[in-house]
N, C-alpha and C positions, 0 to 999 in steps of 0.2 A: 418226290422220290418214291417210286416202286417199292414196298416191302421188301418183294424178293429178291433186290441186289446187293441186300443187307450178307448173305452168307459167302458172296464174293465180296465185299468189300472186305470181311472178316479173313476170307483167305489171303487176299492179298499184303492187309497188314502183316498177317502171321508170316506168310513168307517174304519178304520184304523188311519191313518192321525190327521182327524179332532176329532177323539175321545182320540187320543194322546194331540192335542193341546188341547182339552177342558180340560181333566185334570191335565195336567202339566200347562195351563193358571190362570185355577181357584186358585190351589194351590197356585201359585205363587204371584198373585195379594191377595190372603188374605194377604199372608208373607211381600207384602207391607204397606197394608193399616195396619196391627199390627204396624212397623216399624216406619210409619209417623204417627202415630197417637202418637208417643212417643214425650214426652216433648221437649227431645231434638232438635226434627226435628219440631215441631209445629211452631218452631221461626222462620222458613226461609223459604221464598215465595216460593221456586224453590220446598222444598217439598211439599208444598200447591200444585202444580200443578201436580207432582208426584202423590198425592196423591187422587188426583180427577182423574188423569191419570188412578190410578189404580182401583177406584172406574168403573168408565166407563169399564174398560177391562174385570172386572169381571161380566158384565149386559150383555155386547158387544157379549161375546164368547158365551156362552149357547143361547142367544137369536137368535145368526145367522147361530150355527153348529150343532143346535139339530132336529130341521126343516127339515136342507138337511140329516144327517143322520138318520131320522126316514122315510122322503120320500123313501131307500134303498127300504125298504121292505113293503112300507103302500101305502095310495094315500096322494098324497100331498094335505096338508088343502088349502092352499093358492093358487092351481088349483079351488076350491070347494066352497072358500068364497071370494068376494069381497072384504070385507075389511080386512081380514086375509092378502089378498094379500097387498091392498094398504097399511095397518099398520105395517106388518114384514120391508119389504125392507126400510119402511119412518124411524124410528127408528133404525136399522141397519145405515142405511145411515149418519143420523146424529151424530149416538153416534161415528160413526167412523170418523167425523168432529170434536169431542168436543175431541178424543185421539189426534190429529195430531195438533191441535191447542196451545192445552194444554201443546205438548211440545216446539211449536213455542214458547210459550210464556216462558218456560222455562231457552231454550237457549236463549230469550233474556234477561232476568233475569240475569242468569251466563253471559253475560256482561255488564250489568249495575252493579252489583257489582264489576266488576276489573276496573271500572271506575274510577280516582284521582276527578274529577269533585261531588263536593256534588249535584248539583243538578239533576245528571244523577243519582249516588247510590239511592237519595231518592225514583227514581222509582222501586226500591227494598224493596216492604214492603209488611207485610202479609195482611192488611185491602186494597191494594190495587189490591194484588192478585185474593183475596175475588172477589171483583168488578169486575174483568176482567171475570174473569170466570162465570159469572153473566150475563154478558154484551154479551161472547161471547155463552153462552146457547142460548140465544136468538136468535142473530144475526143466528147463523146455526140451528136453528128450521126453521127460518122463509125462508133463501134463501132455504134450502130443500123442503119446502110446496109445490113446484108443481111435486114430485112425487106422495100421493095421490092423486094429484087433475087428472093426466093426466095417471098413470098406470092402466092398464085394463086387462082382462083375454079373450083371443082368442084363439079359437080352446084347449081349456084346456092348454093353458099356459097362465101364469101371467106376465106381459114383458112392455115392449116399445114398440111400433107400428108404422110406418112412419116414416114422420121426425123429430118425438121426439128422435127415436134412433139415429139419427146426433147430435140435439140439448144436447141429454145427454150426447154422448160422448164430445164434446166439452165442454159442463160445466164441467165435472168428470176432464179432462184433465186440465186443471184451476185450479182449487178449489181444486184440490185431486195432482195431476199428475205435478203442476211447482209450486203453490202457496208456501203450504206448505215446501217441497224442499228445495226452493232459500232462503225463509226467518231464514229455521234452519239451511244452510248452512253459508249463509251470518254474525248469530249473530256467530254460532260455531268459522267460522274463525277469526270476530271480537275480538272474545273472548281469543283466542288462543294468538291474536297477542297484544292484550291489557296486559296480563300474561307476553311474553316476553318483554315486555317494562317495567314491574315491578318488576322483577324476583328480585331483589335486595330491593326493599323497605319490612320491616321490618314486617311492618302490615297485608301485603299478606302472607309472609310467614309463621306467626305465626295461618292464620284460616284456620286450617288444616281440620275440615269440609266441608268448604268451595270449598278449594280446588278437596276434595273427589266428593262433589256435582257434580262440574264441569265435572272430570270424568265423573261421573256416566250420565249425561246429556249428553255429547258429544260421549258415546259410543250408548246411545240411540239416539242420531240423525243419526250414519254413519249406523247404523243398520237398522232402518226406512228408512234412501234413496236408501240404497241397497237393499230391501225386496220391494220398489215401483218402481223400475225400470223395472222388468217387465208387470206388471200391466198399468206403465201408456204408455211404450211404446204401450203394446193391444191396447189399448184406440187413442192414435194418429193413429195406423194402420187402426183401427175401422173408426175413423173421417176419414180417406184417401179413404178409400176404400168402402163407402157407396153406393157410388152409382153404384160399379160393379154387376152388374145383370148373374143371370146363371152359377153361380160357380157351379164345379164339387163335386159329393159326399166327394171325399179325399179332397178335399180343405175347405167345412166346416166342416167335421170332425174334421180337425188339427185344422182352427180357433178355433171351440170348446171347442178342449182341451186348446192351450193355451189360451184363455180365461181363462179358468178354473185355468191352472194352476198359472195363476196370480193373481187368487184371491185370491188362496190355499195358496200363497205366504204372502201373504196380511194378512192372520189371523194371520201371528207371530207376529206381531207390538203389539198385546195383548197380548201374550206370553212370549216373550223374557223378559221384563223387569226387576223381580226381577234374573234373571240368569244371566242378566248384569250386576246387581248391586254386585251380590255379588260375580263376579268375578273381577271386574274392580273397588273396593273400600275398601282396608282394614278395617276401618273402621266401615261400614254396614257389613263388613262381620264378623267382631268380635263381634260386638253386636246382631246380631242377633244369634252368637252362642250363646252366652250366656245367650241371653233370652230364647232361644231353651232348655240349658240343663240347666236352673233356673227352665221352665216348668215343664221337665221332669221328675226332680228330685222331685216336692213339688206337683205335681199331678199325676205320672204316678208307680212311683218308692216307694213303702212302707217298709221302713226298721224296720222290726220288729224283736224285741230282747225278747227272750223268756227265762227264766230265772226258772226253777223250786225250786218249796218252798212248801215243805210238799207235800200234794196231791193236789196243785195246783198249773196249770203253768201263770206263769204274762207275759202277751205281752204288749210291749211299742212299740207302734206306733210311725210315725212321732209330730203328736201330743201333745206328753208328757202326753196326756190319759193315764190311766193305767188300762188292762181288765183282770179279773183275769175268769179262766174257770178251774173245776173239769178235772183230768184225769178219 
């Protein structure tokens, strides 16, 4: 394969691709935040997190994929304005720290609840949730602050410059690329193995949401580490390789692409979610049909019985209104 088909192939994903994840993402994250906003799930922390999870994935996609594919065919704004530039990526940036976080926090959730220890479970509560997520807004507003402060626009691109592009590979690789990772790895296995050491007590077996949670959590962490393994691998390649000076046209081409293509990889983490849930949780997946065709039925679907009498015909609606109209 030619090098040089590598920058259309890249176009075509983008437009194609990312206009596929935008609206299979949005869709999906609404079909969440319906879901957890239901009674049922309002009571349990891990949906709290889910649910800010999916809060964030619905702001995340459009705000990061609409930019690059309107750049297709327009000039890019954020070549054009300063702080177009520094405000796109700082936001982007972050919201994509408060997704990864949020499920850090999750899977450790689903194992403080398989916890026999009351004062471990107690770390499983919805006003505590509340608090974390609060706490950790913050906290990744503020370690992100030095991309506006230090991104700039050269030569009509908006980028990293010098040794900030080490410096940022090395933080990205951290904070994005092992952090996250190790610690949804760490609770998931915790979690797994705290399960099998209860599999017999009574009280596990009987919170059968619970245990769906769990699922639904853990297939969202093996999902997320597999979907950032390329990315963060770029990223340490990146860090490695800074300082080679005089690369060949084919050789940043290819960087390019995969670059690129690690990033591309990287939007599903706001995608996938309700498609994991509702494949990997009976459960969620029952009630949301049901809510689906409670919908359907009481606003979409008008069963009308038309009944004539004399010269005139009576329609009953779902309603139990009764309209009468002249033939």
């Amino acid at each position: 394969m030619a090098v040089t088909i590598l920058p259309l192939i890249q176009r075509d994903m983008t437009r194609y691709g990312m206009s596929t994840y935008l609206a299979a993402g949005i869709l999906g994250n609404i079909f969440n935040c319906i879901m957890f906003t239901r009674h049922s799930y309002r009571r349990t922390p891990s949906s709290i997190y889910l649910l800010f999870l999916s809060i964030c994935g619905f702001i995340y996609l459009p705000w990061s994929t609409v930019p690059i594919i309107y750049a297709l065919d327009h000039i890019d704004p954020q070549t054009q304005s300063i702080v177009i530039c520094k405000t796109r990526l700082y936001i982007t940036h972050t919201l994509g720290l408060f997704i990864r976080y949020c499920l850090v926090f999750a899977s450790a959730d689903r194992f403080f609840v398989t916890r026999p220890n009351v004062r471990i479970r107690s770390l499983s509560s919805v006003p505590l949730a509340i608090k974390l997520i609060v706490i950790m807004c913050i906290i990744c507003s503020l370690i992100a602050i030095h991309l506006p402060i230090l991104m700039n626009i050269r030569d009509g691109v908006c980028g990293m410059f010098g040794i900030y592009t080490f410096i940022y590979a090395i933080y990205q690789t951290f904070v994005i690329g092992i952090i996250p990772p190790v610690l949804m790895s760490t609770f998931s296995f915790l979690t797994i193995r705290s399960l099998q050491e209860r599999h017999h007590d009574a009280q596990v077996r009987t919170r059968q949401r619970d245990r769906y949670l769990t699922r639904m959590v853990t297939a969202e962490v093996i999902a997320s580490i597999f979907i950032s393994i390329p990315y963060s691998a770029n990223l340490i390649y990146t860090a490695f390789t800074y300082n080679i000076v005089n690369k060949s046209p084919q050789r940043v081409e290819i960087e390019s692409f995969v670059s690129f293509f690690g990033i591309f990889l990287l939007y599903l983490i706001s995608v996938v979610p309700f498609y994991l849930y509702i494949s990997t949780s009976k459960t969620f997946r029952k009630e949301f049909i049901n809510l689906f065709v409670n919908f359907w039925y009481k606003y979409i679907i008008r069963r009308v019985q038309i009944v004539p009498h004399n010269d005139l015909i009576t329609i009953a609606p779902n309603n139990g209104q009764t309209i009468r109209v002249r033939q």
